[in-house]
C-alpha positions as CSV (number, residue, x, y, z in Angstrom):
1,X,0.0,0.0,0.0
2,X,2.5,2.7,0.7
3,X,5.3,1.5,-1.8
4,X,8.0,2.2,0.6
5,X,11.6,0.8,0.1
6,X,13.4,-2.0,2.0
7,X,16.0,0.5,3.0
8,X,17.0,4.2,3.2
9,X,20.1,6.3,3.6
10,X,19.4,8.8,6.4
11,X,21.5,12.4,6.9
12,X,22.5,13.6,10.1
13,X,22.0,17.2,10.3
14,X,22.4,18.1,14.2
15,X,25.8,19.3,14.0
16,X,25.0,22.1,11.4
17,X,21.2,22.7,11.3
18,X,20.5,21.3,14.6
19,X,23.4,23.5,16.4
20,X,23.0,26.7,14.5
21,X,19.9,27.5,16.3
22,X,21.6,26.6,20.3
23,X,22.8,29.7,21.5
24,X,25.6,27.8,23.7
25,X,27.7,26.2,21.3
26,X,29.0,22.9,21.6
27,X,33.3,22.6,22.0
28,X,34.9,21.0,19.3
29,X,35.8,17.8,21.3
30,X,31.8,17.6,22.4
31,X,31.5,17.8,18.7
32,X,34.5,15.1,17.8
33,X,32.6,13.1,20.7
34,X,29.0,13.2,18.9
35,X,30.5,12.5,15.4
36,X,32.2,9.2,17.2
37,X,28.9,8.1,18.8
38,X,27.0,8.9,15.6
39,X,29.4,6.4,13.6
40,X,28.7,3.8,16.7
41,X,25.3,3.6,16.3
42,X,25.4,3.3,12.5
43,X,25.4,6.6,11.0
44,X,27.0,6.9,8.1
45,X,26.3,10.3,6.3
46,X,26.4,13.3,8.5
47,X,26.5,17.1,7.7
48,X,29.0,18.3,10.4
49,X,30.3,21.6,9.9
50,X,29.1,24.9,8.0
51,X,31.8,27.1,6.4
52,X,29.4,30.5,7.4
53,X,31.0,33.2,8.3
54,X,32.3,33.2,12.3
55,X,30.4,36.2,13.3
56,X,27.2,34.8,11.5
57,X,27.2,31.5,13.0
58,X,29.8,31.7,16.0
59,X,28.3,28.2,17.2
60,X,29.9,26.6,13.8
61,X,33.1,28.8,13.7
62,X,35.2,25.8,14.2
63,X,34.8,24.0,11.0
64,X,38.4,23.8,10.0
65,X,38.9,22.0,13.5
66,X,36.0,19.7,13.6
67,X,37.4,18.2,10.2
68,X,40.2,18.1,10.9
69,X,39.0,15.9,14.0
70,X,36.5,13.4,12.7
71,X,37.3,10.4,12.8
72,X,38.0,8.8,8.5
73,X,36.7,5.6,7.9
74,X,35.4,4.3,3.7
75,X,32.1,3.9,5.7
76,X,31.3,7.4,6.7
77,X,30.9,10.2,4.7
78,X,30.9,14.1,5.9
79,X,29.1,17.3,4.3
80,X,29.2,20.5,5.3
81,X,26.9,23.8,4.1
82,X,28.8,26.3,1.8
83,X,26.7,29.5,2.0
84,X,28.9,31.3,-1.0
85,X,31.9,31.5,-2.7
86,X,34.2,32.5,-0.1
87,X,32.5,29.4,2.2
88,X,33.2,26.7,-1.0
89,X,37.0,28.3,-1.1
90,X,37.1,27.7,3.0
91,X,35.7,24.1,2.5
92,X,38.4,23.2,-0.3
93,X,41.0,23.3,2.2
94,X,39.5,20.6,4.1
95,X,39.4,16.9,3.6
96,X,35.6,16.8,2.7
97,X,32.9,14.6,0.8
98,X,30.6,17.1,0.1
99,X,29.3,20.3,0.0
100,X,26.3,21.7,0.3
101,X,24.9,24.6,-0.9
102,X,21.4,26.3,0.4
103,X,19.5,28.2,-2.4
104,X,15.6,29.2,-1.8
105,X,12.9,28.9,-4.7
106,X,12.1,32.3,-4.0
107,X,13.8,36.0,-3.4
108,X,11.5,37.0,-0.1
109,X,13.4,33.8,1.6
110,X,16.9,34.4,0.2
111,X,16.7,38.3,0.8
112,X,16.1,37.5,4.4
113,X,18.2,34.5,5.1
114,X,21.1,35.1,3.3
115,X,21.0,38.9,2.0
116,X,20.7,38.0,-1.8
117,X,18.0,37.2,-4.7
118,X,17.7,33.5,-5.9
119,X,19.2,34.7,-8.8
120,X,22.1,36.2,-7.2
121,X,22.7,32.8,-5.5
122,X,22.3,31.2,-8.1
123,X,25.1,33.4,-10.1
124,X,27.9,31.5,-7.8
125,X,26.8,28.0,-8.5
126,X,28.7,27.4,-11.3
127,X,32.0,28.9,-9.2
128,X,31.4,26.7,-6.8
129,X,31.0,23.5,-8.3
130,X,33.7,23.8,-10.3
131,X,36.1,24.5,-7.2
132,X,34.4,21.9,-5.5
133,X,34.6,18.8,-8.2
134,X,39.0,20.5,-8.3
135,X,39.2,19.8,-5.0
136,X,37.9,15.8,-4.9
137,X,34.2,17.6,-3.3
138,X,30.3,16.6,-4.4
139,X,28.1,19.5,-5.0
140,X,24.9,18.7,-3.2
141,X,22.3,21.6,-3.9
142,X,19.0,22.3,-1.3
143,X,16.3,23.8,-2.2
144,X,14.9,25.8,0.4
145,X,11.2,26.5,0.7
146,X,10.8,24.5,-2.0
147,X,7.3,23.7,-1.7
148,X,6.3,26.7,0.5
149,X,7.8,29.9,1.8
150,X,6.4,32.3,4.6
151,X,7.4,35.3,2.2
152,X,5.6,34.1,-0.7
153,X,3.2,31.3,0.2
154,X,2.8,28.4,-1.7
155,X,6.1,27.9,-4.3
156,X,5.4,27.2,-7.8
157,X,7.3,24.5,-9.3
158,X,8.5,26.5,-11.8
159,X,10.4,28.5,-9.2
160,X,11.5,25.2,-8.1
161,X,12.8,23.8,-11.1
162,X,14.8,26.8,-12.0
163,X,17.5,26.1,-8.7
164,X,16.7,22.2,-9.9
165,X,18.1,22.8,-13.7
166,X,20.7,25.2,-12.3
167,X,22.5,22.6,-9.8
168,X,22.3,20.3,-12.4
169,X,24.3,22.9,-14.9
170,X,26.9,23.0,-12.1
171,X,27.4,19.4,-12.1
172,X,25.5,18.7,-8.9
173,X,25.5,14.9,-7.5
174,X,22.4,15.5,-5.7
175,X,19.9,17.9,-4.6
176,X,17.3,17.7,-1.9
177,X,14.0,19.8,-0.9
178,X,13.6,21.0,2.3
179,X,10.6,21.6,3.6
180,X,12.1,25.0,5.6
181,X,9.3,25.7,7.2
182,X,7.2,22.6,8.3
183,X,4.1,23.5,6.7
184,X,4.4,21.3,3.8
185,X,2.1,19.0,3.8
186,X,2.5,15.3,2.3
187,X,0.9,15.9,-0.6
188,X,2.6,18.4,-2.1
189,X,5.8,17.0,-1.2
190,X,4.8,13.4,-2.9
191,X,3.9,15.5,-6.4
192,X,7.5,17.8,-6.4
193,X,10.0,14.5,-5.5
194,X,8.2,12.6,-8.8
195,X,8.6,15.9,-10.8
196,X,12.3,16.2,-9.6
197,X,13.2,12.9,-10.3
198,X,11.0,12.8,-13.4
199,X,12.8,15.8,-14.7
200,X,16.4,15.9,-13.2
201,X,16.9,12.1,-13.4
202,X,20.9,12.6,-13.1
203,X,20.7,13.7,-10.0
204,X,19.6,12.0,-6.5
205,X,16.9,13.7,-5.0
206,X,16.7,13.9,-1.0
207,X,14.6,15.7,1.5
208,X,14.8,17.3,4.1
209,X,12.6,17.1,7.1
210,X,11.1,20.5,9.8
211,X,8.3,19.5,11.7
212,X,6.0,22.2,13.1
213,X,3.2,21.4,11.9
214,X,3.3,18.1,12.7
215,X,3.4,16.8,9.6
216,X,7.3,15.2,9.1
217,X,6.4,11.7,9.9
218,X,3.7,11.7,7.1
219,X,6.3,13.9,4.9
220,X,8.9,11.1,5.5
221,X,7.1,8.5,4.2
222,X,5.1,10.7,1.4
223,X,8.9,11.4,0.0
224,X,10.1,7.9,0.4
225,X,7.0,6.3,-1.6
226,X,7.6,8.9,-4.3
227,X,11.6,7.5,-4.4
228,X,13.1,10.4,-2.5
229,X,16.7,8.7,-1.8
230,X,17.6,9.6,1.6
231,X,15.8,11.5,4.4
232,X,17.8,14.3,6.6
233,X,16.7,14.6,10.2
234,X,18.7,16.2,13.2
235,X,19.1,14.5,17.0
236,X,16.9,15.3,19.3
237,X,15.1,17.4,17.1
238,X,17.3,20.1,17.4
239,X,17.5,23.3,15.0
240,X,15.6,25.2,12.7
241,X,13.9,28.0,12.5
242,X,16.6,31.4,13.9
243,X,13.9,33.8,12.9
244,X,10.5,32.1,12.6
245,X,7.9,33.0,15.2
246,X,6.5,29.7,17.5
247,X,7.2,27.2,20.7
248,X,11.0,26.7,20.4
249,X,9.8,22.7,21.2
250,X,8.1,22.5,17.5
251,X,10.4,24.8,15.2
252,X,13.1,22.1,14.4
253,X,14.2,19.2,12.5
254,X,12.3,15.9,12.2
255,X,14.2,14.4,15.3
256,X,16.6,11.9,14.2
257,X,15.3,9.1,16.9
258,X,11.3,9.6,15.8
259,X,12.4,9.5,12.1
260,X,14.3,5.9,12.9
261,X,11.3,4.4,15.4
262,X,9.6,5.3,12.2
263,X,10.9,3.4,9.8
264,X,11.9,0.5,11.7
265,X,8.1,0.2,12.6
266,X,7.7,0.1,8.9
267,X,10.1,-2.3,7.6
268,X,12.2,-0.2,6.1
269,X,15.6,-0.7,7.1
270,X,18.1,2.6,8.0
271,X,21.6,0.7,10.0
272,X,20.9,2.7,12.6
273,X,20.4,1.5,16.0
274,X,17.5,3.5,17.7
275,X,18.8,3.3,21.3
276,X,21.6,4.7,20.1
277,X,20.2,7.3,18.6
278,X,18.3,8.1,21.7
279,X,20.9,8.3,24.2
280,X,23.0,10.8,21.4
281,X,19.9,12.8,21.8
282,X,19.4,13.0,25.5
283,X,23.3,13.7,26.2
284,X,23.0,16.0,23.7
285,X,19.6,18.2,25.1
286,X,21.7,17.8,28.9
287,X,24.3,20.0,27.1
288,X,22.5,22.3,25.4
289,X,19.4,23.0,27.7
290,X,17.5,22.8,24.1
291,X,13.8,22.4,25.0
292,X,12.8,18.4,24.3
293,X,10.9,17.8,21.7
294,X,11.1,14.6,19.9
295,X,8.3,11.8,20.7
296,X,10.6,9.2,20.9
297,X,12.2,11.3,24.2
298,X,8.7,12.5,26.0
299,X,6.7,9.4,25.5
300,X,8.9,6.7,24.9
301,X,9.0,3.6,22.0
302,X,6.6,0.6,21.5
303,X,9.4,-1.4,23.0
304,X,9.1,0.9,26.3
305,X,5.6,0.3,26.3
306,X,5.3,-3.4,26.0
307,X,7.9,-3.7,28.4
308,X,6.4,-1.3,31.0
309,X,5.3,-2.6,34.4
310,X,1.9,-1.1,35.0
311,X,0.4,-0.4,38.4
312,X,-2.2,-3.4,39.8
């Protein structure tokens, strides 16, 4: 009934997305120690630094270090967020299997995330893959608000397509739709993975996951039964949303622990261990004070339940 595959890759995002929006930053050896418990509990793609600029993000200003750090093994691979140019020259320095680069379907976004049209974004692309395929890199391109957009409202595909058929000029590996917000809503997130991968079918098409409105659980599997090829989540839940108005406990990622308890209930295998996943996310929200949020964390898995001991 829901066409789902046997297996998915899933992208850990809580080291970039999810600690961008704590305002006490993590050290890098908290970081090191998260990467090395991530790759423990079977983790094996994680975005884990952004080459932003120090005073933008001072909570990420120690990329260099943390890759410097991480532990190398064939089985992992590591991606970190180029905003521009300068960021992609920053990231060529470093021993790195991807980049990322964040471009939103539509100007009232990208004037007030990052200062710039779409179409000024977009003007860099071509720079920055180029550097990045030079330096051994893969250019992975996100759509933000690709599907919706509190400056605009609902994005029209066309919008969408035009950052799609641009990465793919720039020789982009992959590309993934984030739904920025969490309004998106499963629907419209089944009908734009089929046209990406209809239209752009070079390129592996992700997505990745905000939740709140509720909806990322539905969105995960609404992408994965239209062939999205990997999910991005963040532990804990963590990240999100710096300017967007709402309960700090609903303005992040899918949590990385819900997303797994997920798909292992539905037979679709991820190599990641939840417990794992769970304790990374509960050391994590001891360090950061970040409000708790994932469901996994306030109310527990089916294994909790059927093991529970309930009063006579």
């Amino acid at each position: 009934m829901w066409d789902l595959p046997e297996q998915t890759r899933v992208v850990e995002v809580g080291l970039r997305d999810g600690l961008q929006a704590v305002e006490a930053g993590l050290t890098t050896a908290q970081k090191i120690d998260i990467v090395h418990r991530l790759i423990e509990t079977g983790v094996r793609e994680i975005e884990v630094a952004s080459f932003a600029h120090p005073k933008v993000l001072p909570q990420l200003a120690d990329a260099e270090e943390v890759l410097a750090e991480v532990p190398r093994t064939a089985r992992v691979r590591y991606r970190a967020l180029v905003p521009n140019l300068r960021g992609a020259q920053r990231a060529a320095e470093c021993e790195i299997d991807e980049v990322a680069v964040v471009i939103p379907a539509e100007d009232g976004m990208a004037l007030k995330n990052q200062g710039r049209t779409t179409d000024q974004l977009l003007g860099e692309l071509q720079a920055i893959g180029e550097l990045a395929r030079s330096s051994g890199q893969q250019l992975v391109v996100a759509v933000a608000c690709a599907m919706f957009s509190p400056c605009h409202g609902p994005v029209e595909s066309e919008r969408r397509n035009k950052v799609l058929a641009a990465a793919r000029n720039a020789g982009a590996a992959g590309v993934y739709l984030a739904t920025t917000t969490g309004q998106e809503h499963p629907r419209e997130l089944y009908d734009a993975v089929v046209e990406t991968r209809q239209r752009f079918p070079e390129m592996d098409c992700g997505v990745h996951l905000h939740n709140r409105n509720g909806f990322a659980p539905a969105n995960a599997l609404a992408a994965l039964s239209a062939g999205a090829g990997w999910l991005e989540s963040s532990f804990a839940g963590l990240g999100g949303d710096m300017w967007f108005p709402g309960d700090p406990t609903v303005l992040g990622n899918m949590a990385t622990e819900d997303l797994v308890h997920l798909l292992d209930g539905m037979g679709v295998r991820t190599g990641i261990d939840l417990e794992g996943c769970r304790g990374i996310a509960e050391s994590v929200i001891a360090e950061t004070g970040f409000p708790v949020s994932s469901f996994v964390m306030r109310g527990g898995t089916r294994a909790d339940l059927a093991n529970a001991t309930w009063p006579e």
